[in-house]
KELUMVO-456787 format. One record per residue (C-alpha): residue number from 1; z, y, x. Coordinates in nm, 4 decimals, always signed. Layout:
<sites>
{site NUM {Z Y X}}
...
</sites>
This chain:
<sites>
{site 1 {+2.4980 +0.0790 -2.3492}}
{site 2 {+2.6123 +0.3802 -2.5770}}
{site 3 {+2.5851 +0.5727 -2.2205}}
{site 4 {+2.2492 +0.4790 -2.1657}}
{site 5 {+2.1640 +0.5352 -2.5038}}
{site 6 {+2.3097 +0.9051 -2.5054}}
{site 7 {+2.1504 +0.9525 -2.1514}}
{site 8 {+1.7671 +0.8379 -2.2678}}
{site 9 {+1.8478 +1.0762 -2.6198}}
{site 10 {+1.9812 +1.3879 -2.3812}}
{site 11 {+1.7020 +1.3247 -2.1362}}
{site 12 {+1.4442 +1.3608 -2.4274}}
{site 13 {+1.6089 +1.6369 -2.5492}}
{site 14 {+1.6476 +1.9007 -2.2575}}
{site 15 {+1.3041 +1.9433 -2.1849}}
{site 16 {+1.1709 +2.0701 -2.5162}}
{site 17 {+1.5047 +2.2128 -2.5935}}
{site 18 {+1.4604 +2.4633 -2.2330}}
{site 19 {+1.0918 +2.5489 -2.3799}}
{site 20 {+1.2541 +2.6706 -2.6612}}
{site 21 {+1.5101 +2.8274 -2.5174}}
{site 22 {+1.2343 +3.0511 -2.2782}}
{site 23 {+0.9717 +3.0957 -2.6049}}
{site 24 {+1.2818 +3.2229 -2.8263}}
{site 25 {+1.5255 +3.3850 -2.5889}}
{site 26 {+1.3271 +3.4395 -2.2188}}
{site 27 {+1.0072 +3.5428 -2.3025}}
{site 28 {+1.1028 +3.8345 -2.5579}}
{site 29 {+1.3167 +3.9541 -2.3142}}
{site 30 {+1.0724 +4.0553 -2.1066}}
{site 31 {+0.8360 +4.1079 -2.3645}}
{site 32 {+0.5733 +3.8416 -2.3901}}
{site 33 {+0.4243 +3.7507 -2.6859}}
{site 34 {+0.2170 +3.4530 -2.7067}}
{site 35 {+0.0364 +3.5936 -2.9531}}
{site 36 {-0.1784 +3.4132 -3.2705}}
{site 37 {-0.4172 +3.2141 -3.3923}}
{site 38 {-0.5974 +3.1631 -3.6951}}
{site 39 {-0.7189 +2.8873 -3.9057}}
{site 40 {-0.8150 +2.8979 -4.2408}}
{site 41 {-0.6581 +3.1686 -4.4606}}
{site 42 {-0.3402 +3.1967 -4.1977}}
{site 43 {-0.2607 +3.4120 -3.8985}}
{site 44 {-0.0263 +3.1813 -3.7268}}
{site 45 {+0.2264 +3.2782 -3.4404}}
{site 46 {+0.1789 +3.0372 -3.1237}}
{site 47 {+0.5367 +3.0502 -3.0344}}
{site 48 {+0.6911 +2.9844 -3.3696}}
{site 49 {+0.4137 +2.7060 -3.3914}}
{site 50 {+0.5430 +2.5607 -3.0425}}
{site 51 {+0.9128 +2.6034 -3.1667}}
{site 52 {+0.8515 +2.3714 -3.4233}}
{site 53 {+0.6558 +2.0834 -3.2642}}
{site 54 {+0.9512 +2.1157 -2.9962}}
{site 55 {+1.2235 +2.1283 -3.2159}}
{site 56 {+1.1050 +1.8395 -3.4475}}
{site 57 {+1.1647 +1.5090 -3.2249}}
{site 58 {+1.4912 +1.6570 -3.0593}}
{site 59 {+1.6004 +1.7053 -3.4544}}
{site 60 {+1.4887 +1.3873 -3.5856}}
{site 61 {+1.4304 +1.1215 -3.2899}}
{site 62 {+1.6942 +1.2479 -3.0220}}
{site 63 {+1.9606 +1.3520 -3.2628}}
{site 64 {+1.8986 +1.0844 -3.5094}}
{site 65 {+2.2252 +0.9168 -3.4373}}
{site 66 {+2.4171 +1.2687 -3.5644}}
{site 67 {+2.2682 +1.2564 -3.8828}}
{site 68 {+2.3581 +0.8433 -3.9240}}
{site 69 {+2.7076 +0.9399 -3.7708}}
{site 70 {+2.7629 +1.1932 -4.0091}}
{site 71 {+2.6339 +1.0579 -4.2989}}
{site 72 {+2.8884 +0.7369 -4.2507}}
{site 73 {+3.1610 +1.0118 -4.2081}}
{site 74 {+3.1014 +1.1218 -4.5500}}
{site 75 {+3.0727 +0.8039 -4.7265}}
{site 76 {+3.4292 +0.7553 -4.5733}}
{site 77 {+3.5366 +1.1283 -4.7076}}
{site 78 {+3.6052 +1.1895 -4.3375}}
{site 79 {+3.4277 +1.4698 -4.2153}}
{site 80 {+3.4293 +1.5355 -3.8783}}
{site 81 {+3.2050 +1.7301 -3.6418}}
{site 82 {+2.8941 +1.5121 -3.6115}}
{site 83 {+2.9231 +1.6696 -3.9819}}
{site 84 {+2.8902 +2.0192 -3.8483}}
{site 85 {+2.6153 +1.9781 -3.6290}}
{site 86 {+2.3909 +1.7838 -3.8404}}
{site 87 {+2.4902 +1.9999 -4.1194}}
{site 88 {+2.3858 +2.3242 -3.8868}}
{site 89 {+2.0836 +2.1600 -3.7291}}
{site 90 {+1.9366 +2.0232 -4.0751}}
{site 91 {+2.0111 +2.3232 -4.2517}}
{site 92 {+1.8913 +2.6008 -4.0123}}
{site 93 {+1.5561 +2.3942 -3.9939}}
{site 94 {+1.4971 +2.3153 -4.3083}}
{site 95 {+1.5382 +2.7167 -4.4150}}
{site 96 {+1.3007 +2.7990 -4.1488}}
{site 97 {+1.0536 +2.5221 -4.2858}}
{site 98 {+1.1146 +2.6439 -4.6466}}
{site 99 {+1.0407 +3.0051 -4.4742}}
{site 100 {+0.6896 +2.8874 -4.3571}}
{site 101 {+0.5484 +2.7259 -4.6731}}
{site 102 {+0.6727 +2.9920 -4.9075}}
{site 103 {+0.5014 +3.2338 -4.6715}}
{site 104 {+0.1827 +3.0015 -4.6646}}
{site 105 {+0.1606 +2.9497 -4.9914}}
{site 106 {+0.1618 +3.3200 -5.0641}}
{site 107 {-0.0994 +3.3342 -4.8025}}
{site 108 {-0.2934 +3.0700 -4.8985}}
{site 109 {-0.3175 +3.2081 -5.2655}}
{site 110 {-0.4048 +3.6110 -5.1454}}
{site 111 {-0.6389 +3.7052 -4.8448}}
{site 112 {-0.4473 +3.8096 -4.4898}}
{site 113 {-0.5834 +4.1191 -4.3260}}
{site 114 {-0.6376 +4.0597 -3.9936}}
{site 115 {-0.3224 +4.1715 -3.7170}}
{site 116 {-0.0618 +4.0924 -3.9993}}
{site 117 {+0.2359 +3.9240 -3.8234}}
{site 118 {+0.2625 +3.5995 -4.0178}}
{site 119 {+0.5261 +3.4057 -3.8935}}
{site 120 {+0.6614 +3.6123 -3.6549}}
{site 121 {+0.7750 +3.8643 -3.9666}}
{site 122 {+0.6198 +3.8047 -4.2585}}
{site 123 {+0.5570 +4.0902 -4.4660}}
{site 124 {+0.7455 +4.3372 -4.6850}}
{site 125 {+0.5418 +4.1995 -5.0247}}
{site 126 {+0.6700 +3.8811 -4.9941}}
{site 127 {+1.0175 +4.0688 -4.9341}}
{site 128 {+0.9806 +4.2083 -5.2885}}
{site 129 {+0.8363 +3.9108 -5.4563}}
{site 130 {+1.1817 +3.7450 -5.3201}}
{site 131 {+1.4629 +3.8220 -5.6385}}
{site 132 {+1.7265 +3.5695 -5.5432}}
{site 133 {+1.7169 +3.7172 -5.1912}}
{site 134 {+1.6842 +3.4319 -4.9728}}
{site 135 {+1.4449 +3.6300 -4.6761}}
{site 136 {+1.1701 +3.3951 -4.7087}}
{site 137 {+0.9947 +3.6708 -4.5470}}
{site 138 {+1.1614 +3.6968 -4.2496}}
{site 139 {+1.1741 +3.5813 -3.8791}}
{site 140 {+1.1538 +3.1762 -3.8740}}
{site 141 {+1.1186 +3.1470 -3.5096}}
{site 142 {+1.5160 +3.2128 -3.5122}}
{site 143 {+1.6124 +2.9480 -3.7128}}
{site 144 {+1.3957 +2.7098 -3.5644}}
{site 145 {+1.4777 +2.7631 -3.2314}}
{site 146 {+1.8604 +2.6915 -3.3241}}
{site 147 {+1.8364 +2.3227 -3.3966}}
{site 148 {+1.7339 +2.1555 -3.0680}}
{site 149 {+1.8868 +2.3886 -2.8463}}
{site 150 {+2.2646 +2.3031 -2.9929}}
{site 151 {+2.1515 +1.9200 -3.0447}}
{site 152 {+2.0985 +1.8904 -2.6675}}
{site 153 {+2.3853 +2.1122 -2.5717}}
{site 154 {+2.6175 +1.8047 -2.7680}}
{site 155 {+2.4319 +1.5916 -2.6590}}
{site 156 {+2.4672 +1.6429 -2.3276}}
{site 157 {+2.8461 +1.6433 -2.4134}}
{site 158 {+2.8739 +1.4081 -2.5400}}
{site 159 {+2.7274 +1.1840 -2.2210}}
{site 160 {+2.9462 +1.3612 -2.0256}}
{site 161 {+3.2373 +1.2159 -2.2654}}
{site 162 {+3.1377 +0.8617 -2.2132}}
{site 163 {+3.0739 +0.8978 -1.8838}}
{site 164 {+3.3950 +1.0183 -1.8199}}
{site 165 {+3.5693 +0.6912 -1.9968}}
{site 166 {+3.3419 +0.4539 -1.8741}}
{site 167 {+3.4373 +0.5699 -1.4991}}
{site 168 {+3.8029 +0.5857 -1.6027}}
{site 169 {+3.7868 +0.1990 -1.7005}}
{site 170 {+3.6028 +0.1291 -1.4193}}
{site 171 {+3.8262 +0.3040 -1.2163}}
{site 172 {+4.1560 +0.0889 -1.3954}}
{site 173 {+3.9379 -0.2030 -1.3433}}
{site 174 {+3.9094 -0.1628 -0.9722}}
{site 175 {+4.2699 -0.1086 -0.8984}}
{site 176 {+4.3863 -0.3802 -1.0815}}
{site 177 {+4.1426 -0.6074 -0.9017}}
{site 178 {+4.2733 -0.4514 -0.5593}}
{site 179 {+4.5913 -0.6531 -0.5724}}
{site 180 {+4.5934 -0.9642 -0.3634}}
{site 181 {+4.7014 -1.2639 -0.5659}}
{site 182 {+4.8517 -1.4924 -0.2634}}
{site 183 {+5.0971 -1.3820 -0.0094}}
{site 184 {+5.2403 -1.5055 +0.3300}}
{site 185 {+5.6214 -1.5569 +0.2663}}
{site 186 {+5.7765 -1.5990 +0.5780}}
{site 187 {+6.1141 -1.8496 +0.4840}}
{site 188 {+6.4784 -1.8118 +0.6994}}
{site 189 {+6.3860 -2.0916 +0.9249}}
{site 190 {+6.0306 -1.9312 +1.0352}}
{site 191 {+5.7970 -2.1522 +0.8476}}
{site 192 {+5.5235 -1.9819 +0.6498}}
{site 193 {+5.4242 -2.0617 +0.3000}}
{site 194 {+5.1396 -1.9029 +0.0992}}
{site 195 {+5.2118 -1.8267 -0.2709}}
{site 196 {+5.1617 -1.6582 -0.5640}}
{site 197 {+5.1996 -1.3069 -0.5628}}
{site 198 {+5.3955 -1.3121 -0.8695}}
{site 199 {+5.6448 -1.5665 -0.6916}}
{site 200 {+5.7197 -1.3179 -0.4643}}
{site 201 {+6.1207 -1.1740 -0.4295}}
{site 202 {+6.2582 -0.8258 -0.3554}}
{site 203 {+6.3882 -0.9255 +0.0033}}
{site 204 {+6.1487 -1.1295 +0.0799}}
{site 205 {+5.9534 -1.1171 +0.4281}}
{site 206 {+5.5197 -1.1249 +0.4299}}
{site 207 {+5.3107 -1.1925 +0.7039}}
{site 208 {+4.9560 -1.0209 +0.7374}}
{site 209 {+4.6942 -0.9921 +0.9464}}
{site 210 {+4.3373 -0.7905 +0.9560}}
{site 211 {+4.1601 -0.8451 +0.6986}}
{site 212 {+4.4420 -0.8964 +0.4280}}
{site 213 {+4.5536 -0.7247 +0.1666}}
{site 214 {+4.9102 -0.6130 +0.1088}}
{site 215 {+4.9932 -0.8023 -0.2409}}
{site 216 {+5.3473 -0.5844 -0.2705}}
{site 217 {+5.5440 -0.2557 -0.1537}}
{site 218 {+5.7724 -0.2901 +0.1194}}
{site 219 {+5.8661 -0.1785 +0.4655}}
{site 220 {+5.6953 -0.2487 +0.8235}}
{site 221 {+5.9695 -0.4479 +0.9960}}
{site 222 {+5.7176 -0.5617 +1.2953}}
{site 223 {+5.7453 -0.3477 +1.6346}}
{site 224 {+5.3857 -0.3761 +1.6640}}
{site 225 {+5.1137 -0.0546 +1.5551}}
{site 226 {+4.8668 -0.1709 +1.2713}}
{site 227 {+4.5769 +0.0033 +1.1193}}
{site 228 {+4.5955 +0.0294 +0.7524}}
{site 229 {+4.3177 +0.1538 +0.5018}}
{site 230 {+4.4550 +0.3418 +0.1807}}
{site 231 {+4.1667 +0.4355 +0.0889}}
{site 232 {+4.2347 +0.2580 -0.3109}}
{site 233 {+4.5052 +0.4842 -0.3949}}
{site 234 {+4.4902 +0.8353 -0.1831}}
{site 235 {+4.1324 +0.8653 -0.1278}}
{site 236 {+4.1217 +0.8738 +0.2488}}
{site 237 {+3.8805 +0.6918 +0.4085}}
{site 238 {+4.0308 +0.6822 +0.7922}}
{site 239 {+4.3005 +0.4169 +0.8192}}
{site 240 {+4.6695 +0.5070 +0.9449}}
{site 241 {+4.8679 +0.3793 +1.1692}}
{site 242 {+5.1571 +0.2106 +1.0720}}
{site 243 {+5.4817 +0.1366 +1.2922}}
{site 244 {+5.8082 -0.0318 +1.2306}}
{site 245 {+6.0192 +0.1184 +0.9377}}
{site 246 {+5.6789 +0.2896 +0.7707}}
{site 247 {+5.6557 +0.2371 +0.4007}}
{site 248 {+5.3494 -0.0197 +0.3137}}
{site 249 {+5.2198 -0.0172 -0.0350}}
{site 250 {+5.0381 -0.3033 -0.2460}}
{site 251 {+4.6384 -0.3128 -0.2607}}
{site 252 {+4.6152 -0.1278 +0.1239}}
{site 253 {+4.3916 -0.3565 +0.3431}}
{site 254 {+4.5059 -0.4148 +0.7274}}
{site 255 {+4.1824 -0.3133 +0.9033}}
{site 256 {+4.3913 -0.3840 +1.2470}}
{site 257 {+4.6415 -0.5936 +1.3655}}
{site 258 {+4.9029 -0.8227 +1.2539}}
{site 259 {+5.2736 -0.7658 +1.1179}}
{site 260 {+5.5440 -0.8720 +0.8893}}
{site 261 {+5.7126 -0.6487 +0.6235}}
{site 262 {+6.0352 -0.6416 +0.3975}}
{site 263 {+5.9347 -0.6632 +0.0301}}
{site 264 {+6.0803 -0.3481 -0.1549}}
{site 265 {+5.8969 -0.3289 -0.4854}}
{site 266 {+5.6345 -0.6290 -0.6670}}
{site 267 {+5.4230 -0.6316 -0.9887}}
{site 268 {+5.4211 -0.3570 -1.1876}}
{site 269 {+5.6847 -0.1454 -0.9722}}
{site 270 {+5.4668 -0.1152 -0.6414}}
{site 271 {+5.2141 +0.2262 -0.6296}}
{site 272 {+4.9519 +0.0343 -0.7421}}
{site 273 {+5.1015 -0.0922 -1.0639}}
{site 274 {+5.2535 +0.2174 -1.1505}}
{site 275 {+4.9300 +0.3840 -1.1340}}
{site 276 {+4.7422 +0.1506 -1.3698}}
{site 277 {+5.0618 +0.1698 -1.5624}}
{site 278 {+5.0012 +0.5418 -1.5982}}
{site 279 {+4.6187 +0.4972 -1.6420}}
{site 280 {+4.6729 +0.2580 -1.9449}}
{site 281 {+4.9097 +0.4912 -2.0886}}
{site 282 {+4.6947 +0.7964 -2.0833}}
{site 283 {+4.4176 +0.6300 -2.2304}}
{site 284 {+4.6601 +0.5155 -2.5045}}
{site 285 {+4.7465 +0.8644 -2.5464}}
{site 286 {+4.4191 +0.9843 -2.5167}}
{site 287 {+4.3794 +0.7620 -2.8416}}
{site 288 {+4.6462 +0.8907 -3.0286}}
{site 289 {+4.5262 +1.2485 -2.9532}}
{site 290 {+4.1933 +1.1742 -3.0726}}
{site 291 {+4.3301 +1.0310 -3.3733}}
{site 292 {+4.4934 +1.3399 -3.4610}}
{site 293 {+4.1840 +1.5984 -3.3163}}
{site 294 {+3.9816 +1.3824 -3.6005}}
{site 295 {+4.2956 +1.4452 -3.8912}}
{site 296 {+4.2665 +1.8360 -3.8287}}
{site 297 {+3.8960 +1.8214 -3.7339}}
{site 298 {+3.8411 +1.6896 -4.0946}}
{site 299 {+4.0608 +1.9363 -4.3109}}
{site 300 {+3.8647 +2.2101 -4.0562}}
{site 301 {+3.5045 +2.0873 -4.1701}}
{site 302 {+3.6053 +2.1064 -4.5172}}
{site 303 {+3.7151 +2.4696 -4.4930}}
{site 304 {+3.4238 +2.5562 -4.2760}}
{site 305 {+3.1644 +2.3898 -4.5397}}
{site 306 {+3.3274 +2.5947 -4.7979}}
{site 307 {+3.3824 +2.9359 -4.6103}}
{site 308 {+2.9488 +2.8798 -4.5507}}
{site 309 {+2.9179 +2.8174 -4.9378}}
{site 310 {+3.1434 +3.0975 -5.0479}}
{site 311 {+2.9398 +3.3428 -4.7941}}
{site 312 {+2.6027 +3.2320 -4.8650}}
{site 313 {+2.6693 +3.2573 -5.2092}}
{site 314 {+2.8443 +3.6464 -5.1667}}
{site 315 {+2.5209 +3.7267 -4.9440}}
{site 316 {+2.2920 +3.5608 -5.2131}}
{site 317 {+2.4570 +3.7824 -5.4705}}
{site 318 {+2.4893 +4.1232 -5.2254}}
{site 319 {+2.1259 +4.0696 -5.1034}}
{site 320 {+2.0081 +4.0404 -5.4616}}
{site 321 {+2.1423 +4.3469 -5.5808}}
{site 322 {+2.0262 +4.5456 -5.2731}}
{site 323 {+2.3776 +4.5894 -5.1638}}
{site 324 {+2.2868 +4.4572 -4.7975}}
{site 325 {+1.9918 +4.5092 -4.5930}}
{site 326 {+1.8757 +4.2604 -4.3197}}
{site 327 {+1.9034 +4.2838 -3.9610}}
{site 328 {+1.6720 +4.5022 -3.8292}}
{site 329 {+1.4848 +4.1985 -3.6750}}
{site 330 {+1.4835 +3.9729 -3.9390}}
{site 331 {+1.3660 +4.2500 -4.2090}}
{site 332 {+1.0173 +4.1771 -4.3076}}
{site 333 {+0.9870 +4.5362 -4.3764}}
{site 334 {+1.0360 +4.6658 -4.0378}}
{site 335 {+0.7368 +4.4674 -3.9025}}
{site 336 {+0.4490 +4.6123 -3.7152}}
</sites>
């Protein structure tokens, strides 16, 4: 279900989140503009206008479960990185919103002369009527066009996570179903009883014949060739050939011919077992691990929230005093 879930959400998501990728990235690059259009008082930018439509159900509808993720993280006081990226993705669209209506309001209250880049670059006024130095004059296509593409990036991710587990207990599943759970026993004085495969010895002697499935590990102690399919445990889908004295593992199926065998190795000591065995225990591990990726990934949050406070509130400070300039593209006063 959670698969399906973060399938539908990354589905949704890749689409809008590749427009925005060619409007933001592609299409400057090889210099096409998409140019404006106006309505009322405002001179609006197409592309930063498409940006947002795109970017605003991969945000809120496809990436929805982030921001309920990461809000339960915090009520627990364990941030962890569905705290990051709802954190980056909220905050990097929300200061390219709070770009647009300061710059429409500005606009809204003083006439636009006609070719002014509005939301492309705002203007170098605005720049000026700015004291605590936030940029609200500058480029909001670049922070808008942040949010969706990183949301589907995890996203997709993330699918590829669950995928990966879901397949790896399917996988466990299979193998442990691949066992057989009777066996011929073949007793001293030649009669034949069928019985549990957990009632089967080390020493003990098993019939089979095509079609059956070897319930235990032993050795081929019949003169006669079979055809065995291994397919379960190496992969290969041809059968081999099996003579007298050739090793025979648990879950193989006989595609041909008939045999008995010597019983080496049963339960959780044939191939088989010790594969699930080691299946099991890497998923076990793989829990542990994760236990302790979420221990540091919360003490690394916390310093990464804090290093972004203690810089944005340097660069507030710096930008204020006229210590720093902006990038070249994000300084309204470089626009054309």
């Amino acid at each position: 279900r959670k698969a399906r879930s973060l399938w539908t959400c990354f589905r949704g998501s890749a689409i809008p989140a590749a427009a925005v990728f060619a409007i933001t990235i592609l299409l400057p690059a090889f210099g096409i503009d998409l140019g404006y259009i106006d309505c009322l008082k405002l001179h609006l930018h197409v592309a930063t206008i498409l940006v947002l439509l795109l970017a605003s159900p991969v945000l809120f509808v496809f990436g929805a479960d982030f921001h309920k993720q990461a809000r339960k993280a915090m009520k627990r006081r364990a941030p962890n990185m569905d705290v990051l990226v709802s954190l980056a993705t909220i905050i990097s669209f929300s200061y390219a919103t709070l770009v647009l209506l300061a710059r429409a309001c500005k606009v809204l209250s003083h006439p636009v002369p006609m070719g002014t880049s509005f939301f492309l670059h705002g203007d170098a006024s605005m720049h000026h009527e700015d004291p605590m130095g936030l940029g609200l004059g500058c480029h909001a296509l670049h922070f808008f066009g942040m949010a969706p593409i990183l949301m589907s990036v995890v996203l997709c991710g993330k699918f590829i996570e669950v995928k990966a587990n879901i397949q790896t207990m399917s996988n466990l599943v299979t193998l442990a179903e691949k066992k057989s759970a009777a066996a011929q026993v073949k007793h001293d004085n030649g009669e034949v009883e069928t019985v549990a495969a957990e009632l089967v010895h080390l020493g003990d002697t098993i019939k089979f014949a095509a079609g059956d499935i070897l319930p235990v590990d032993g050795v081929q102690i019949s003169s006669e060739p079979v055809l065995l399919s291994e397919a379960i445990l190496t992969g290969e889908s041809r059968p081999r050939e099996k003579l007298e004295g050739h090793r025979l593992l648990a879950g193989t199926t006989v595609v041909r011919g008939s045999g008995e065998m010597l019983v080496q190795a049963i339960g959780s000591k044939t191939a088989l077992g010790e594969i699930v065995a080691l299946i099991s225990t890497s998923q076990t591990a793989k829990t542990h691990t994760q236990q302790l990726a979420n221990t540091v990934a919360g003490y690394f949050v916390t310093a990464v929230m804090l290093v972004s406070v203690i810089v944005f509130a340097i660069w507030l400070e710096l930008t204020r005093r006229h210590l720093v300039t902006m990038p070249e593209d994000l300084d309204p006063a470089s626009a054309v």
